[in-house]
Residue frames as a rotation matrix with the C-alpha (Angstrom) as fourth column:
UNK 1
-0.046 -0.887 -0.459 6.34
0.785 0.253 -0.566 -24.66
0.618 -0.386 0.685 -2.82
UNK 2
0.889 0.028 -0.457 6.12
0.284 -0.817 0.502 -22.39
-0.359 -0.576 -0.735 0.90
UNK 3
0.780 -0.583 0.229 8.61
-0.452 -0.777 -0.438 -19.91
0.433 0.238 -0.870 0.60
UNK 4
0.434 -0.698 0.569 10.84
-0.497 0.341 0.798 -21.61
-0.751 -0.629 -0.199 3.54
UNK 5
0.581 -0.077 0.810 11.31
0.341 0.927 -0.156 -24.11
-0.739 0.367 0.565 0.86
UNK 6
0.863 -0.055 0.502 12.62
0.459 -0.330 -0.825 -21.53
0.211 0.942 -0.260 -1.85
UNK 7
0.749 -0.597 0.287 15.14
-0.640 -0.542 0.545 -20.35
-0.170 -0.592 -0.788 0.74
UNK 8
0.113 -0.722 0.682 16.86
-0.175 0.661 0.729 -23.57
-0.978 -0.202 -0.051 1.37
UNK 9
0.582 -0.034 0.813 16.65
0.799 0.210 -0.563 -24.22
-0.151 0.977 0.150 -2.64
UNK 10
0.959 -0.212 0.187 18.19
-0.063 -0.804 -0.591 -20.96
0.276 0.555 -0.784 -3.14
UNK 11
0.531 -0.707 0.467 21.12
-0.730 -0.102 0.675 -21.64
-0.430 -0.700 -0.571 -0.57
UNK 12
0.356 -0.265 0.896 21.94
0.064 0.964 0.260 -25.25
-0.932 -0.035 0.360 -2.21
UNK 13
0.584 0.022 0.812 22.02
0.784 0.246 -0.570 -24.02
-0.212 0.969 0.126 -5.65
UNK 14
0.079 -0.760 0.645 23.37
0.622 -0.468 -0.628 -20.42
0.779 0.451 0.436 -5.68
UNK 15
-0.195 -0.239 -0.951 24.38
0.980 -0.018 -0.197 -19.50
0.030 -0.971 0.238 -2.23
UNK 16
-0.583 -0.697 -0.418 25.14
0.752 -0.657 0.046 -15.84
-0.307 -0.287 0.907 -3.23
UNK 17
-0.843 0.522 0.132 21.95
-0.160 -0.477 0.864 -14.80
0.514 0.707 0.486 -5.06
UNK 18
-0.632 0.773 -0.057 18.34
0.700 0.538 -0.470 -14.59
-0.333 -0.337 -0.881 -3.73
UNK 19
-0.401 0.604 0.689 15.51
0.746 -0.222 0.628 -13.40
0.532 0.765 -0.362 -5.85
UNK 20
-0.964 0.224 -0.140 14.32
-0.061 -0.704 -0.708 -10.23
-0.257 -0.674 0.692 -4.85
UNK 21
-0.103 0.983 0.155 10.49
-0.690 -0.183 0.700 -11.35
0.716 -0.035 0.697 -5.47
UNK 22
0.006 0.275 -0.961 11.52
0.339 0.904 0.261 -13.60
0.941 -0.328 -0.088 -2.94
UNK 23
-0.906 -0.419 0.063 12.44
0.248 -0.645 -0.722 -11.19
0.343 -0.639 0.689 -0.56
UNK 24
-0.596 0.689 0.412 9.45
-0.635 -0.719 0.284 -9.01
0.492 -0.092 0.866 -1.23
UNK 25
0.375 0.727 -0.575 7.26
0.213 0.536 0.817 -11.99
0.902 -0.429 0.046 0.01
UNK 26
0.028 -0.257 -0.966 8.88
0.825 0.552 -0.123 -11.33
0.564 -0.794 0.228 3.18
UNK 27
-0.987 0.158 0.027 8.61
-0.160 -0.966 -0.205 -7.39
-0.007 -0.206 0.978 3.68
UNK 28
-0.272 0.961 0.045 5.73
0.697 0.165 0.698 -6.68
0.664 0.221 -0.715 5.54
UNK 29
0.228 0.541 0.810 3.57
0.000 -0.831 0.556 -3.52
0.974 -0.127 -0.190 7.28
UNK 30
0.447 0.550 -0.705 4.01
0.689 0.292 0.664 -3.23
0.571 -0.783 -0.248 10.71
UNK 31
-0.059 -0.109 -0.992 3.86
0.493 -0.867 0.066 -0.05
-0.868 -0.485 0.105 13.47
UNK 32
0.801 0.511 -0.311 3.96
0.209 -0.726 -0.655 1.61
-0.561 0.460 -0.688 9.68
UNK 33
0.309 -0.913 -0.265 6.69
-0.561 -0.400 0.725 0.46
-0.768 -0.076 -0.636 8.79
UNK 34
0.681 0.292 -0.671 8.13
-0.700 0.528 -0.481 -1.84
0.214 0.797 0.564 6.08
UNK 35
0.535 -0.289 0.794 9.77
-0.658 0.447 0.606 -4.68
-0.530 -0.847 0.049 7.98
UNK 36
0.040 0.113 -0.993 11.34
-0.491 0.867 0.079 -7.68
0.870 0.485 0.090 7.49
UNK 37
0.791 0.186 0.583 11.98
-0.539 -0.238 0.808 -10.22
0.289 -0.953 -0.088 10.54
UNK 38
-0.248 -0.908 0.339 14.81
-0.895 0.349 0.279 -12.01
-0.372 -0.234 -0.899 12.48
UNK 39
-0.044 -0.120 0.992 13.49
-0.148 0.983 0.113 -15.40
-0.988 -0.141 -0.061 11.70
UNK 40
0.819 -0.241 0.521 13.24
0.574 0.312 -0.757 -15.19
0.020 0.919 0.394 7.35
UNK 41
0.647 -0.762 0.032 16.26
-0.693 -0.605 -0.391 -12.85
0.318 0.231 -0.920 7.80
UNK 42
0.098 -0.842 0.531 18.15
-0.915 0.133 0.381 -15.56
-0.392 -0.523 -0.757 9.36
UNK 43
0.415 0.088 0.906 17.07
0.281 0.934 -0.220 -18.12
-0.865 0.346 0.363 6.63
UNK 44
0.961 -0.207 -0.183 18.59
-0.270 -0.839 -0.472 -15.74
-0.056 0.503 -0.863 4.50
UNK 45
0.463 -0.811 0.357 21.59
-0.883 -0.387 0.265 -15.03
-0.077 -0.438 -0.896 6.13
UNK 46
0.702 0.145 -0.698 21.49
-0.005 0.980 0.198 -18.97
0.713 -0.136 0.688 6.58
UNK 47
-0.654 -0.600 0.461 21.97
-0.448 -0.184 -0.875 -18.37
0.610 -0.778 -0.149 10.23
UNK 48
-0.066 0.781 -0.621 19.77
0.985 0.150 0.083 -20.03
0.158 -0.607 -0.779 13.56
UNK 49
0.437 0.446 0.781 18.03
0.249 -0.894 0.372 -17.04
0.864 0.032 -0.502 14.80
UNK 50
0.526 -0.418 -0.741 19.89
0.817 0.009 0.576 -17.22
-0.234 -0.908 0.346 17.87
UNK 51
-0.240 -0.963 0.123 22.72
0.888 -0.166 0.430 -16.28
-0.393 0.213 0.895 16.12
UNK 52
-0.018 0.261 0.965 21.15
0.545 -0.806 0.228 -13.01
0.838 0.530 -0.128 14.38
UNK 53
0.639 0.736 -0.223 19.85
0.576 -0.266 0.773 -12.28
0.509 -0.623 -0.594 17.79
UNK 54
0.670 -0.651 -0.356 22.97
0.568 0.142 0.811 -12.73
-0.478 -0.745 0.465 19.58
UNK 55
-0.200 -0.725 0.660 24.67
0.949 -0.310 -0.053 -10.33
0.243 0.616 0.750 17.03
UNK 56
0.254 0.578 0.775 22.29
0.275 -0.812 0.516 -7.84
0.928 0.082 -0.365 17.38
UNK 57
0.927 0.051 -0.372 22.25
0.375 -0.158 0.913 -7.77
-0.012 -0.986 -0.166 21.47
UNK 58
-0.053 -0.983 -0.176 26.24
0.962 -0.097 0.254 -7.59
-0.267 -0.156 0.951 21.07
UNK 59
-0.654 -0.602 0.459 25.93
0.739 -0.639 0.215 -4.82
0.163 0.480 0.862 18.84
UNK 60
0.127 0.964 -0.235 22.39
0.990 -0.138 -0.033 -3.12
-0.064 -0.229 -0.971 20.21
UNK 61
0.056 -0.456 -0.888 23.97
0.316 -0.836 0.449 0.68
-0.947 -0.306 0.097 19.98
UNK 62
-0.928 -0.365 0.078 23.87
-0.033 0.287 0.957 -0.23
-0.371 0.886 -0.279 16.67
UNK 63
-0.589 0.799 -0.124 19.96
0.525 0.495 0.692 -0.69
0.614 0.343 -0.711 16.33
UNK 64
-0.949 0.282 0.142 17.78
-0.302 -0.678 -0.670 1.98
-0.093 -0.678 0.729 17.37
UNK 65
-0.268 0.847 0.458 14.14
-0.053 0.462 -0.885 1.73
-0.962 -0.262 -0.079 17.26
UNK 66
0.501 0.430 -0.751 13.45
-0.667 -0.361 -0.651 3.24
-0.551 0.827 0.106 14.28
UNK 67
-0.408 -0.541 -0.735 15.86
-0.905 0.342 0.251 0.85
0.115 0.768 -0.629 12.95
UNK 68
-0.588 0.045 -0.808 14.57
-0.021 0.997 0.071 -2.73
0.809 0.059 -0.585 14.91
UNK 69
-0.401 0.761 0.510 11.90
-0.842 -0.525 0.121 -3.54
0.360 -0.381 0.851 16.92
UNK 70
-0.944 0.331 -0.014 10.22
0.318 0.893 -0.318 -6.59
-0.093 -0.305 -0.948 18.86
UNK 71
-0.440 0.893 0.090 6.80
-0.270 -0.227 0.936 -7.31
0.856 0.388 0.341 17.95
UNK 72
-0.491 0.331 0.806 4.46
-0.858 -0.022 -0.514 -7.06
-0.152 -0.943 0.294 20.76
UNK 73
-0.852 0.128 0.508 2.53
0.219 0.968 0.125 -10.41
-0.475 0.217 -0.853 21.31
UNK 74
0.327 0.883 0.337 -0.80
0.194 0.286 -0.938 -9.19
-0.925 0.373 -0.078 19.73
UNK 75
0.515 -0.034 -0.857 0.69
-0.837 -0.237 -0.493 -7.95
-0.186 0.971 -0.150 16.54
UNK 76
-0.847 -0.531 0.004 3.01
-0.468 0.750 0.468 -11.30
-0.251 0.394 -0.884 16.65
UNK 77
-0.536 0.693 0.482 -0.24
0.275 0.683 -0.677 -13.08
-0.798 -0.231 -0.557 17.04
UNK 78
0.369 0.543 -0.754 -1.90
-0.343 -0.675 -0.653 -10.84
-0.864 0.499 -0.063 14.13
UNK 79
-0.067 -0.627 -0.776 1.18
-0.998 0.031 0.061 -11.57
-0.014 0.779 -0.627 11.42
UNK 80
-0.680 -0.134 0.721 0.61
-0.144 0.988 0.048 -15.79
-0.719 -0.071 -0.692 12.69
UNK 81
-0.114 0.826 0.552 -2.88
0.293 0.559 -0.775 -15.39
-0.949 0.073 -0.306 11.91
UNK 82
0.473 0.478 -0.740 -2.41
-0.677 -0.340 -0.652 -13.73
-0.564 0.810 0.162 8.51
UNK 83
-0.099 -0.825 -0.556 0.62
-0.925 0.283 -0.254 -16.17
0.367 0.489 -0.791 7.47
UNK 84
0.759 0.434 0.485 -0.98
-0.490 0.872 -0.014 -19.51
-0.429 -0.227 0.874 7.68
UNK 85
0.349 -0.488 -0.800 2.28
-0.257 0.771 -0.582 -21.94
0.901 0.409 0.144 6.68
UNK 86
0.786 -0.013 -0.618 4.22
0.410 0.759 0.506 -24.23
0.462 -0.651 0.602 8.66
UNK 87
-0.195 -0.943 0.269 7.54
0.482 -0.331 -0.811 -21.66
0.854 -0.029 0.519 8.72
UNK 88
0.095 -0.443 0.892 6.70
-0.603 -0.738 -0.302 -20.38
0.792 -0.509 -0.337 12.00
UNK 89
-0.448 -0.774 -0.447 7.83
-0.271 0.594 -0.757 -23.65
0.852 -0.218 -0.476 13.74
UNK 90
0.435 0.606 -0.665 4.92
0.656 0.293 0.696 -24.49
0.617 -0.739 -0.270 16.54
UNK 91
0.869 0.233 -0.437 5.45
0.495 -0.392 0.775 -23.20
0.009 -0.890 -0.456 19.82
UNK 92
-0.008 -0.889 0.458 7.84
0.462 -0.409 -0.787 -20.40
0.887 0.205 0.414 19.56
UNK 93
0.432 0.479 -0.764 8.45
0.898 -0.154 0.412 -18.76
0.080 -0.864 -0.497 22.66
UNK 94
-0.345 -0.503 -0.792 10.19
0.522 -0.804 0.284 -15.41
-0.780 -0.316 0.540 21.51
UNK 95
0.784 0.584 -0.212 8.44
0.116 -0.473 -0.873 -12.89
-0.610 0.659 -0.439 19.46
UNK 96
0.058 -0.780 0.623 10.57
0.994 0.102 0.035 -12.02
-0.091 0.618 0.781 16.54
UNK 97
-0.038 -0.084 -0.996 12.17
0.450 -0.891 0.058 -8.91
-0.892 -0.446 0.072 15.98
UNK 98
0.632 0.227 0.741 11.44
0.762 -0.006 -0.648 -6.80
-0.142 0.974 -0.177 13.11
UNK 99
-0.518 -0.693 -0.501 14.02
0.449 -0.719 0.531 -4.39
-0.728 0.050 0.684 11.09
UNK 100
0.511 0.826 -0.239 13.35
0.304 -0.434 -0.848 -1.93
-0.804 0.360 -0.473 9.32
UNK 101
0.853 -0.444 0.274 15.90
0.343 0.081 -0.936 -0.96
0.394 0.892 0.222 5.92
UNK 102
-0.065 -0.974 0.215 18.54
-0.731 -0.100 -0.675 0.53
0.680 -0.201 -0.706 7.74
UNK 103
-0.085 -0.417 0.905 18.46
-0.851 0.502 0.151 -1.90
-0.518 -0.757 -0.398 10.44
UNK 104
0.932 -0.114 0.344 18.89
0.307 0.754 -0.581 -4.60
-0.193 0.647 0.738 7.39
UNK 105
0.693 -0.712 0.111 21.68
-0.463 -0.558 -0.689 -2.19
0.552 0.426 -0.716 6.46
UNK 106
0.328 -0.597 0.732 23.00
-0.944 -0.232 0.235 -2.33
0.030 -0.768 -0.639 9.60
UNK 107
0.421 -0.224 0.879 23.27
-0.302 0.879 0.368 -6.06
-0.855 -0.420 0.303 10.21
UNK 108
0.951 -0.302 0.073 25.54
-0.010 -0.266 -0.964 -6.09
0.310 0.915 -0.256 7.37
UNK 109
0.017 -0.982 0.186 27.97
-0.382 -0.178 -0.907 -4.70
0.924 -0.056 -0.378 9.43
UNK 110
0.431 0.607 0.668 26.86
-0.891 0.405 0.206 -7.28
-0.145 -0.684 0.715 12.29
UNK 111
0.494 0.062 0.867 26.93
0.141 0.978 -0.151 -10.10
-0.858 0.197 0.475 10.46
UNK 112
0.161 -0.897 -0.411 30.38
-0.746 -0.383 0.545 -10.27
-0.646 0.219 -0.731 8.44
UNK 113
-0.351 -0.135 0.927 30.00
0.154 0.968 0.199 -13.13
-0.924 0.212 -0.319 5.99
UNK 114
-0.993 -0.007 0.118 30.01
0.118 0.022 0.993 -13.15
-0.009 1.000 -0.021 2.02
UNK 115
-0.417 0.883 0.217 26.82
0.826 0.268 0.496 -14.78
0.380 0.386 -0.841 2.23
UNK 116
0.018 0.207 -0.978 25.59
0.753 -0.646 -0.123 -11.59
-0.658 -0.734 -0.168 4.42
UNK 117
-0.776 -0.298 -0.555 26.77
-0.213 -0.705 0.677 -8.90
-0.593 0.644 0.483 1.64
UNK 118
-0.956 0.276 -0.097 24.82
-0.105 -0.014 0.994 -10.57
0.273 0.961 0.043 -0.82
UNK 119
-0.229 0.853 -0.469 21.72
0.972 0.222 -0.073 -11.21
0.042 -0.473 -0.880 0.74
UNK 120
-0.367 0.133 -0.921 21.95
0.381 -0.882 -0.279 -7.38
-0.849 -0.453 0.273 2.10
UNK 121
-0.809 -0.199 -0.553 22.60
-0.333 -0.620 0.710 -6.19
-0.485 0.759 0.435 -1.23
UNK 122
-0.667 0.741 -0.084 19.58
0.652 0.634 0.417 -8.63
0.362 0.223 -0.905 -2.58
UNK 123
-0.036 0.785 -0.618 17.00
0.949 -0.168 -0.269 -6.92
-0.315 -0.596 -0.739 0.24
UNK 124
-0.558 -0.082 -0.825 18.28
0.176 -0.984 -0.022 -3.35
-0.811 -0.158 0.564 -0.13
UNK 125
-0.920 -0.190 -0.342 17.08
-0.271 -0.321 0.907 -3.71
-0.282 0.928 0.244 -3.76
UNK 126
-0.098 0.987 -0.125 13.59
0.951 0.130 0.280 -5.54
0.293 -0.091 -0.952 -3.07
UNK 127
-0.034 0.640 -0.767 12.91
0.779 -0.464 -0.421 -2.37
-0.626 -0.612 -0.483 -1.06
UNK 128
-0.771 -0.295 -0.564 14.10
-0.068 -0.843 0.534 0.02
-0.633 0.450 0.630 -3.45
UNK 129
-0.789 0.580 -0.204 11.72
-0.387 -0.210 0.898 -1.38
0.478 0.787 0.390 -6.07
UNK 130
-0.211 0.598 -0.773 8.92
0.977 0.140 -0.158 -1.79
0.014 -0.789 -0.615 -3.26
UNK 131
-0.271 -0.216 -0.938 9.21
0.600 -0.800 0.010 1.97
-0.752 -0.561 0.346 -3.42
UNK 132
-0.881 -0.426 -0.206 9.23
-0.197 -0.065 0.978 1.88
-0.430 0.902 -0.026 -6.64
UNK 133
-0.640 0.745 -0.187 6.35
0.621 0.645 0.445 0.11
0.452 0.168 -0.876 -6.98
UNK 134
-0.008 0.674 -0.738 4.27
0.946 -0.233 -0.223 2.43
-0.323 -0.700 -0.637 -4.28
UNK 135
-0.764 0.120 -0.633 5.50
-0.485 -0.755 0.442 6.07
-0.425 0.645 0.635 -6.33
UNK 136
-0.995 0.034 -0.093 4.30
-0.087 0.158 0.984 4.38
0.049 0.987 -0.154 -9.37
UNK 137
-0.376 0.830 -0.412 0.59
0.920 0.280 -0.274 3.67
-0.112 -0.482 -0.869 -7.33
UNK 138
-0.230 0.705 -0.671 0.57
0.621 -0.425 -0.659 6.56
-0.750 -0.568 -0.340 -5.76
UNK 139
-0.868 -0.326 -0.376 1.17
0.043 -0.802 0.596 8.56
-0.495 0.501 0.710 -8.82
UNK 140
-0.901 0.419 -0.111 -1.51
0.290 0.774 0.563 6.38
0.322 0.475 -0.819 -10.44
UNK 141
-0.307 0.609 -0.731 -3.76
0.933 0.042 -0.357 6.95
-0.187 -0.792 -0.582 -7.63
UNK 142
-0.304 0.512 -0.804 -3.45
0.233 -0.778 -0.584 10.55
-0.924 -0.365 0.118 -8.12
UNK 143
-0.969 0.029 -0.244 -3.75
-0.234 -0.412 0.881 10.93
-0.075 0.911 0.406 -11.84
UNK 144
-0.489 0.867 -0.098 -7.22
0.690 0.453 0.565 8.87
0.534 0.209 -0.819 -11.24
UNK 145
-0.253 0.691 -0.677 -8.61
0.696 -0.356 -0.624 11.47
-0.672 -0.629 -0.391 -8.86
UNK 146
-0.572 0.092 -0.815 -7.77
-0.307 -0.945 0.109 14.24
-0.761 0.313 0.569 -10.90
UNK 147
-0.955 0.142 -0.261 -9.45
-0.205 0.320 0.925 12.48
0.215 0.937 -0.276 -13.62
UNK 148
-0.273 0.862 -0.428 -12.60
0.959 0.207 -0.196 11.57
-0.081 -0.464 -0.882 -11.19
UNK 149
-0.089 0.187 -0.978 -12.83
0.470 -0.858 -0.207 15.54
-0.878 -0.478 -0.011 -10.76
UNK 150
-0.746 -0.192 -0.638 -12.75
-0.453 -0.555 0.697 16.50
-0.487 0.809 0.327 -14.26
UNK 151
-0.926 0.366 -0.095 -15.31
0.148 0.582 0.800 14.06
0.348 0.726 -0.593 -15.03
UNK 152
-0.582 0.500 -0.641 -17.57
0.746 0.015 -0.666 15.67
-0.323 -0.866 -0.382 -12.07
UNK 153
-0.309 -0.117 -0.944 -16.95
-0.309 -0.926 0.216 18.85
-0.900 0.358 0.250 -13.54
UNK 154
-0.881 0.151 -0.448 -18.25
-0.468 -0.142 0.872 17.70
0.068 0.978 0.196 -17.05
UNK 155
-0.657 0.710 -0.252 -20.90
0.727 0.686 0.035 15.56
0.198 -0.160 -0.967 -15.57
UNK 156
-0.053 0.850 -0.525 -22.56
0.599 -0.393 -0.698 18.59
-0.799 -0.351 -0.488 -13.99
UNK 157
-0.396 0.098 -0.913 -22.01
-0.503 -0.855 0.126 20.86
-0.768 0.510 0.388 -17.06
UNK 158
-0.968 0.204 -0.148 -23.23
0.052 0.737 0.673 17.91
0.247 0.644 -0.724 -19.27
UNK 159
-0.367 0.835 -0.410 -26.64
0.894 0.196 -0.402 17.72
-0.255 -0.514 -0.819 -16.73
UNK 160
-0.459 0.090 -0.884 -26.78
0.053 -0.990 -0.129 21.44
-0.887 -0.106 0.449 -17.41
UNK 161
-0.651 0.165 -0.741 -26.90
-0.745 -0.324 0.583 21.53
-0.144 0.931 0.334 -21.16
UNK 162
-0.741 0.671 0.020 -29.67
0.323 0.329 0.887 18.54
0.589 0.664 -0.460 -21.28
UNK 163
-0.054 0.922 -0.384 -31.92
0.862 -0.151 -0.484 20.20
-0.504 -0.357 -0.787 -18.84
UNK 164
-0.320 0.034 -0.947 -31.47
-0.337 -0.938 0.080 23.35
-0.885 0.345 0.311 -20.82
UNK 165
-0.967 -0.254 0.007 -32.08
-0.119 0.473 0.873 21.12
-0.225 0.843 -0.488 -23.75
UNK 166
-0.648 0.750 -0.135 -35.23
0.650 0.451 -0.611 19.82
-0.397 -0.484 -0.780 -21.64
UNK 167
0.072 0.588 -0.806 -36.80
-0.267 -0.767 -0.583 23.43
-0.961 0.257 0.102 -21.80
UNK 168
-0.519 -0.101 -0.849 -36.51
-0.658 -0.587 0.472 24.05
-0.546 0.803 0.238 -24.89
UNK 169
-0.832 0.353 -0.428 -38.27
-0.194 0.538 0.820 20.86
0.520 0.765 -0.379 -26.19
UNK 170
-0.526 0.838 -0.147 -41.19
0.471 0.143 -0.870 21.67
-0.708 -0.526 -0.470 -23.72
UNK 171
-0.092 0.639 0.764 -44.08
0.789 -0.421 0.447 23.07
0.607 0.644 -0.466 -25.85
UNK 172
-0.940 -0.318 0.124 -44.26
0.214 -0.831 -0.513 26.29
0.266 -0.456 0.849 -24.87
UNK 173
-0.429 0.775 -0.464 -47.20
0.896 0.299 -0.329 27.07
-0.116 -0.557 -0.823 -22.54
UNK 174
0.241 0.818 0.523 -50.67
0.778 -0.485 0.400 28.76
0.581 0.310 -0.753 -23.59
UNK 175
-0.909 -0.313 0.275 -50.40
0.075 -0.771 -0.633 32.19
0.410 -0.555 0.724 -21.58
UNK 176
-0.878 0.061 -0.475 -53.08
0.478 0.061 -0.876 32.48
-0.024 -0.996 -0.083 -19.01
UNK 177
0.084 0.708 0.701 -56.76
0.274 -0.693 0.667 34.58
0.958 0.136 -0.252 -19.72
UNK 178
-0.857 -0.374 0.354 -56.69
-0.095 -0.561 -0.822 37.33
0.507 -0.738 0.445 -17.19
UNK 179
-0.484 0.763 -0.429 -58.93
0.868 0.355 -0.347 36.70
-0.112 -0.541 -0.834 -14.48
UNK 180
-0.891 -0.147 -0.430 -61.58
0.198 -0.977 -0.075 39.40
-0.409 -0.152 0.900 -14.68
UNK 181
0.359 0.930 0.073 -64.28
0.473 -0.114 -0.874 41.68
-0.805 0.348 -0.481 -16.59
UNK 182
-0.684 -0.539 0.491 -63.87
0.717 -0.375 0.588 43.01
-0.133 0.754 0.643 -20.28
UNK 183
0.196 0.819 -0.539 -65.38
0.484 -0.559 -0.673 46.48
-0.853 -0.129 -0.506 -20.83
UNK 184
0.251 0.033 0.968 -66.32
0.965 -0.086 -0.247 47.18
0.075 0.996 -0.053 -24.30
UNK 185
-0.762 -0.213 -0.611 -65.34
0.100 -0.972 0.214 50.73
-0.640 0.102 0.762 -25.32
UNK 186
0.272 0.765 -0.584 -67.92
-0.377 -0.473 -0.796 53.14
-0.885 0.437 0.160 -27.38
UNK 187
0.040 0.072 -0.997 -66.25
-0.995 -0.087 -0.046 51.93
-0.090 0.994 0.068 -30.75
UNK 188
0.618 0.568 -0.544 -66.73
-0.704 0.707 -0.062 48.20
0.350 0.421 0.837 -30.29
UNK 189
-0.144 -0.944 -0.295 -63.05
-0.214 0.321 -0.923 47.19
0.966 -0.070 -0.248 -29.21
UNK 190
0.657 0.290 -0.696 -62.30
0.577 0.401 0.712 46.33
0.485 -0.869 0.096 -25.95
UNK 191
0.764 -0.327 0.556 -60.83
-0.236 -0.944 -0.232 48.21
0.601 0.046 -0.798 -23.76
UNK 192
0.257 -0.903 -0.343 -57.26
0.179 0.394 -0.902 48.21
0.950 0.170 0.263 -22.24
């Protein structure tokens, strides 16, 4: 089942609720940001994207960048080609705009409808544990270096103690006859 499908299933059965692992399928990277866009935000919202649009524009004072953004056409063209389903509707001719969490916030106070609250309140809480999720990485991430580095650090003192090991189970080596002449002393000995 495409996601588009889990939308409208979610709307028929329990308007006010949408899974927030459904969400997360819909938060994605872009400019460095965590997005979502106008067109699954308005299947959400169960609005036409017009209508989202046409809120926004009204309220646009309301939506800085940092908060919403229009994708440029190569990154729209990028996000088609990674998202192979049918949900972006053939020949669209406006890029979609991405928000970013507050500018989800925001359109909250945009878009004035029950179903709006919950939904909001739904997303706000994918991202939180989206965050959640990335701490818990990075923390991960670092406990494994420090753990690479401590194992460096015993690897070369390990390498140490078996080449030191090494020596020691060489046979120890004949010393050398001095190159030379031996001159007997008067009492038979050789001399030093």
């Amino acid at each position: 089942m495409s996601n588009d499908s889990e939308i409208k299933k979610v709307h028929k059965h329990s308007p006010a609720v949408v899974p927030v692992e459904l969400i997360e399928k819909k938060i994605y990277l872009i400019r460095g940001h965590k997005v979502m866009l106008s067109t699954d935000l308005a299947k959400l919202y169960g609005v036409e994207v017009r209508v989202l649009v046409q809120a926004v524009k009204r309220n646009i004072e309301r939506f800085p960048e940092d908060f919403m953004f229009q994708l440029s056409q190569e990154e729209y063209e990028n996000l088609k080609s990674q998202i192979v389903t049918s949900s972006w509707g053939g020949a669209r001719r406006a890029r979609p705009y991405a928000f970013t969490e507050q500018g989800v916030a925001m359109l909250s106070s945009v878009l004035r409808s029950e179903r709006a609250i919950q939904v909001n309140i739904a997303i706000m809480r994918a991202f939180v544990r989206l965050r959640q999720i990335f701490s818990t990485h990075k923390e991960l991430a670092y406990k494994l270096a420090e753990l690479e580095r401590k194992i460096e650090k015993h690897d070369e003192e390990i390498k140490a103690i078996f080449e030191a090991i090494r020596r020691l189970m060489m046979s120890p080596q004949k010393p050398k006859r001095k190159i030379g002449f031996k001159v007997k002393n008067k009492e038979g000995g050789n001399k030093k």
